[in-house]
C-alpha positions in Angstrom: -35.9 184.3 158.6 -35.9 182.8 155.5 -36.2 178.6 154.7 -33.2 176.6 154.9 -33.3 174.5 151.8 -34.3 171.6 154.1 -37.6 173.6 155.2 -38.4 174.8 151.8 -38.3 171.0 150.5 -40.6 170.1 152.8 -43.1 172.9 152.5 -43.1 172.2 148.8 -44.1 168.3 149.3 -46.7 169.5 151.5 -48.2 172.2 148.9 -48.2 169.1 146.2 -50.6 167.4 148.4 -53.0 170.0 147.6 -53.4 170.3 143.7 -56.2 168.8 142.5 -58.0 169.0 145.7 -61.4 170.5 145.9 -61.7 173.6 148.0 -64.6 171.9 150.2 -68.0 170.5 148.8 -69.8 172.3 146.0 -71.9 175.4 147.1 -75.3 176.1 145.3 -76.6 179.1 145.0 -79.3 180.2 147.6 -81.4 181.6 144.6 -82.6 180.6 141.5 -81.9 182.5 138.7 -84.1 185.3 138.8 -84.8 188.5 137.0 -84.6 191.4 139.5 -81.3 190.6 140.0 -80.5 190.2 136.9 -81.9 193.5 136.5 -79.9 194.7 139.5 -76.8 193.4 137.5 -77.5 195.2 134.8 -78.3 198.8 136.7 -74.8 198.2 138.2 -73.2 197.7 134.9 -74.8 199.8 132.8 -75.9 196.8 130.4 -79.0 198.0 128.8 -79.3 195.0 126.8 -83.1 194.0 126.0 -82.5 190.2 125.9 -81.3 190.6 129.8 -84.6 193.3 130.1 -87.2 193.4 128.2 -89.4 190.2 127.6 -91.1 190.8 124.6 -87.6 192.0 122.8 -86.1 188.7 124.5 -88.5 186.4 123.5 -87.9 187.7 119.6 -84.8 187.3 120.0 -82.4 183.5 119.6 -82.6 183.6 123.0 -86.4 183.3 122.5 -86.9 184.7 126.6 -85.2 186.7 129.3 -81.5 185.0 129.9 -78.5 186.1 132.4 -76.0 188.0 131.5 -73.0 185.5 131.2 -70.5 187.9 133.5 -73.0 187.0 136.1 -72.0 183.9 136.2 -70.0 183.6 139.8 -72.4 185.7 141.5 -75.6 183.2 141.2 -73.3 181.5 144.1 -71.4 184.0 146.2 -72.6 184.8 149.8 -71.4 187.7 152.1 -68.1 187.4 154.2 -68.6 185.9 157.4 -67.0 189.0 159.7 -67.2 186.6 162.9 -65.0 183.7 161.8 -61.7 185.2 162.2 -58.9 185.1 159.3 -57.5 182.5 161.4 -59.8 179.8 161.5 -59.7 178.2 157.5 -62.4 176.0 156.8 -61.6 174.5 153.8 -58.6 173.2 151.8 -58.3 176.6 150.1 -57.7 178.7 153.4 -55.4 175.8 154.8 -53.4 176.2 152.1 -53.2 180.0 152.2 -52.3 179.5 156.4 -50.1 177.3 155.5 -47.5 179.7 153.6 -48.7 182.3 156.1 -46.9 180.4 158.8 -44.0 179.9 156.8 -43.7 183.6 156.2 -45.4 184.0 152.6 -47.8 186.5 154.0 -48.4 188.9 151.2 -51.4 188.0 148.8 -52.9 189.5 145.8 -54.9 188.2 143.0 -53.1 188.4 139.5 -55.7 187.3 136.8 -58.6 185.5 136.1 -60.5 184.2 133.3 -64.1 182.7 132.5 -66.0 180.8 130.5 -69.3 180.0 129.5 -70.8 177.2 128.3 -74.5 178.5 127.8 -77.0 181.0 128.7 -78.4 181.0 132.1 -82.5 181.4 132.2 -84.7 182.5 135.1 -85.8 179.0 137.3 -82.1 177.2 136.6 -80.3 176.6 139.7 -76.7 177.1 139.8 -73.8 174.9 141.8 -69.6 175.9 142.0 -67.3 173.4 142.7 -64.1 174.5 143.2 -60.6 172.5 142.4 -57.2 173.8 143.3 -55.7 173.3 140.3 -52.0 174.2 140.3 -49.6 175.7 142.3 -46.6 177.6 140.5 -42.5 176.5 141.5 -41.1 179.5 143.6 -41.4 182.7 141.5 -39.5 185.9 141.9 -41.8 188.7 141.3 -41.5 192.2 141.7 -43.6 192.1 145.0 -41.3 189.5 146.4 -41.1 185.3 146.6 -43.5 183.3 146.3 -45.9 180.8 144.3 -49.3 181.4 142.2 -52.5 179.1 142.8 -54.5 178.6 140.3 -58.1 177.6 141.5 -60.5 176.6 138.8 -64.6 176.6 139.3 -67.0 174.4 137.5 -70.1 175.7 137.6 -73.2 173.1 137.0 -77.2 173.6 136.2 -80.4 171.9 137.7 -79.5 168.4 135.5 -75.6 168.7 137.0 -74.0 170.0 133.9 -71.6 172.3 133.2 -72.9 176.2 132.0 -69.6 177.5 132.8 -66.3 177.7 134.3 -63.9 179.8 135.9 -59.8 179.9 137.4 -58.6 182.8 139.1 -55.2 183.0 140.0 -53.4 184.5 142.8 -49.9 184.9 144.0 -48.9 184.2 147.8 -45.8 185.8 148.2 -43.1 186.8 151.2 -43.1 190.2 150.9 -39.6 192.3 149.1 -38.0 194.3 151.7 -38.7 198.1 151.9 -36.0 200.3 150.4 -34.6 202.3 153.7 -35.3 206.2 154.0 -32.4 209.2 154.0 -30.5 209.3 157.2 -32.1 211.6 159.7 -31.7 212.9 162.9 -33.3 210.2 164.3 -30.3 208.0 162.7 -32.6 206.6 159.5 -35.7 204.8 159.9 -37.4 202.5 157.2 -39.4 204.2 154.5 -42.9 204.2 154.9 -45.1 201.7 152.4 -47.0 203.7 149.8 -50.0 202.6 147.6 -49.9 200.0 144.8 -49.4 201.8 141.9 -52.0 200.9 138.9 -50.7 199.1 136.1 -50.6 201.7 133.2 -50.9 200.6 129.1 -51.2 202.4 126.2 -54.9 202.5 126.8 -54.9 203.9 129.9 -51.8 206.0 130.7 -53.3 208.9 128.9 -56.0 209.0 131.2 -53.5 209.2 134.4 -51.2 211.4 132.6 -54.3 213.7 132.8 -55.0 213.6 136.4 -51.4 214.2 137.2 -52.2 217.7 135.5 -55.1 217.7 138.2 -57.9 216.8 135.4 -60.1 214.6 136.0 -60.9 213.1 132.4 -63.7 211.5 130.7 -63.4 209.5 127.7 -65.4 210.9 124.2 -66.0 209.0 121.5 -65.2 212.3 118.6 -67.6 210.0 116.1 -70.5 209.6 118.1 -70.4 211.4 121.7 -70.8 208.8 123.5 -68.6 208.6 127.0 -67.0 205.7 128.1 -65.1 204.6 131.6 -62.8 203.3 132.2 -60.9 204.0 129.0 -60.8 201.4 126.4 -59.1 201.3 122.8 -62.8 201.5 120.6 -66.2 203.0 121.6 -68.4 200.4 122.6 -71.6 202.0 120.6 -70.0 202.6 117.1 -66.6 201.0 117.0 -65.1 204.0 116.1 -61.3 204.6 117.4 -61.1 207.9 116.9 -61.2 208.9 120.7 -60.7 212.1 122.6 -61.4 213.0 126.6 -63.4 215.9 128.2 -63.0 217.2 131.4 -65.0 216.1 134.6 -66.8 218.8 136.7 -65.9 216.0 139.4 -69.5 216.2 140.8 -71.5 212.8 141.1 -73.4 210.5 143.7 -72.9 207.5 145.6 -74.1 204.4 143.6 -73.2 202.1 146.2 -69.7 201.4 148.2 -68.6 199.1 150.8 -66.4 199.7 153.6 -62.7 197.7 153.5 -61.5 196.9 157.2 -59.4 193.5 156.5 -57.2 192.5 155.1 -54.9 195.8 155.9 -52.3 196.6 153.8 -49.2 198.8 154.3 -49.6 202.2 152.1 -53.3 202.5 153.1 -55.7 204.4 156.1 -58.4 202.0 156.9 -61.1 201.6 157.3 -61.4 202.0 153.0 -64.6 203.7 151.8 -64.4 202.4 148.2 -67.5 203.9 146.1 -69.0 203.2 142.7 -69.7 206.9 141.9 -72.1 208.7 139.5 -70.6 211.2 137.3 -72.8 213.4 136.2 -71.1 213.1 133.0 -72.9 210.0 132.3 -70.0 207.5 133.5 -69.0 205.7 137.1 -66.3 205.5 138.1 -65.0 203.5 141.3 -63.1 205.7 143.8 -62.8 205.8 147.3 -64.6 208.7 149.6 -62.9 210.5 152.6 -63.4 213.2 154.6 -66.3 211.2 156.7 -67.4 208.7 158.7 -68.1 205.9 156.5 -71.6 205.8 158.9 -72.4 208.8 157.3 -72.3 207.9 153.8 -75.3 206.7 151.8 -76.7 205.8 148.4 -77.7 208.6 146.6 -75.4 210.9 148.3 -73.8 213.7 146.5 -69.8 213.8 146.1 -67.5 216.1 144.7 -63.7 214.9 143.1 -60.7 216.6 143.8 -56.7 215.3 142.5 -55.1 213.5 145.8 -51.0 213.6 146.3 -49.3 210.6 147.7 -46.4 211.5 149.3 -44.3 209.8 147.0 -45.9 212.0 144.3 -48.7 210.1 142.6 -52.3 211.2 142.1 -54.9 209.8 141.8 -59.0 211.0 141.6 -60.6 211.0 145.6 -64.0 211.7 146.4 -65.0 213.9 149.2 -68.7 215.1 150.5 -70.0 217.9 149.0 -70.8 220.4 151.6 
């Protein structure tokens, strides 16, 4: 049922009350910076750079010693999900706020954007602190998901001495889901059509690339000036800064760099559990996928995987990952 206009005033005095709130108290970090994650980061990413690796090169360098990489930034003070607190149980402002357009039937949410910023280099020994604000929340927006509003949460991050290294807002938008279109008449007497999966957004940097795996290729990115491969694909090659840009295609075989299994929160359109995978082409690249076909009990780093070109049954493809046998 949606708001009467009555309801809907009042819901929106009680979302005002929660800009500029923080979140909770600030969270530090449980570990200084350090350098084997850092060099963990870097494995993960790809990021060979010897500032973030190599000490002698770092300490001839401006930086003068090891430093973080900046994207690290949020991770010096995330922790694992509690799996044993519920989704209904908030514990700070944040999740209040989310419950409270739950309950008033804005129960879609998906992040939109998010941005960063960094203030200086992080070195091994700082410590690092978030405090998180909520910053804004949006009028009633109609979006193409449905109603609803965007939150905008912004993170300051603070050193050792309490001041600032970096920031951070991440937007999301809390919406009441659009209705589903209804399905052909059947015998049955019609029935609602069945959700299918978010579709990704596609530019003129990427549509190429899925235009390809709708021909059942899996492509990989070449640079036609150097060689060098690059995913996902991106306007200019990273290593020469050349444009001139081509694709090659995947043998599909690769390993398991790491993955996590996705039980909550489910969405319409998708079979969980979710086994989403960073995977090791042998071409050189990862690319993140998910892996079916198996128990996700079964799966393990290091474990080989073979592509093949997955059909919705709306029609869309899209790259799975299954074990090879």
């Amino acid at each position: 049922m949606p708001l009467t206009p009555e309801q809907k005033k009042e819901l929106e005095a009680q979302l005002e009350t929660f800009v500029g709130k923080p979140i909770g108290p600030a969270k530090a970090g449980r570990d200084a910076v350090n350098e084997p994650m850092i060099r963990s980061w870097c494995d993960a990413m790809g990021d060979a750079n010897p500032a973030y690796l190599d000490p002698a090169a770092a300490k001839d360098s401006v930086h003068g010693g090891i430093v973080a990489p900046p994207a690290m930034l949020q991770a010096w003070t995330m922790i694992g999900w509690d799996m044993h607190r519920g989704y209904d149980e908030p514990t700070n402002e944040e999740q209040r706020l989310h419950k409270l357009l739950t309950d008033n039937g804005y129960t879609g949410v998906v992040g939109t954007n998010t941005a960063q910023g960094y203030t200086r280099y992080l070195r091994p020994g700082d410590t690092v602190t978030a405090e998180t604000v909520i910053e804004s929340i949006s009028e009633e927006k109609a979006t193409a998901l449905g109603i609803g509003y965007f939150i905008v949460t912004r993170t300051t991050f603070s050193d050792q001495d309490a001041e600032e290294v970096g920031w951070m807002t991440f937007r999301v938008l809390k919406y009441i889901p659009a209705q589903q279109p209804q399905a052909a008449a059947s015998d049955a007497g019609g029935a609602p059509a069945v959700p299918g999966r978010i579709r990704p957004p596609m530019g003129h940097d990427n549509a190429w690339w899925w235009n390809a795996v709708a021909d059942g290729i899996l492509p990989i990115q070449t640079c036609n000036a150097c060689g060098a491969h690059h995913h996902p694909p991106r306007p200019m090659c990273g290593e020469c800064r050349s444009m001139d840009l081509g694709f090659i295609e995947s043998t599909g075989q690769g390993t398991v760099h790491t993955f996590t299994v996705i039980r909550h929160p489910q969405f319409p359109g998708y079979d969980f559990p979710i086994l989403a995978a960073l995977i090791d082409l042998e071409e050189g690249v990862r690319i993140v996928s998910n892996v079916v076909g198996c128990d996700p009990g079964d799966v393990h780093i290091g474990m080989a995987v073979e592509a093949f070109i997955h059909e919705d049954e709306d029609g869309f493809k899209l790259p799975l990952f299954r074990p090879v046998k």
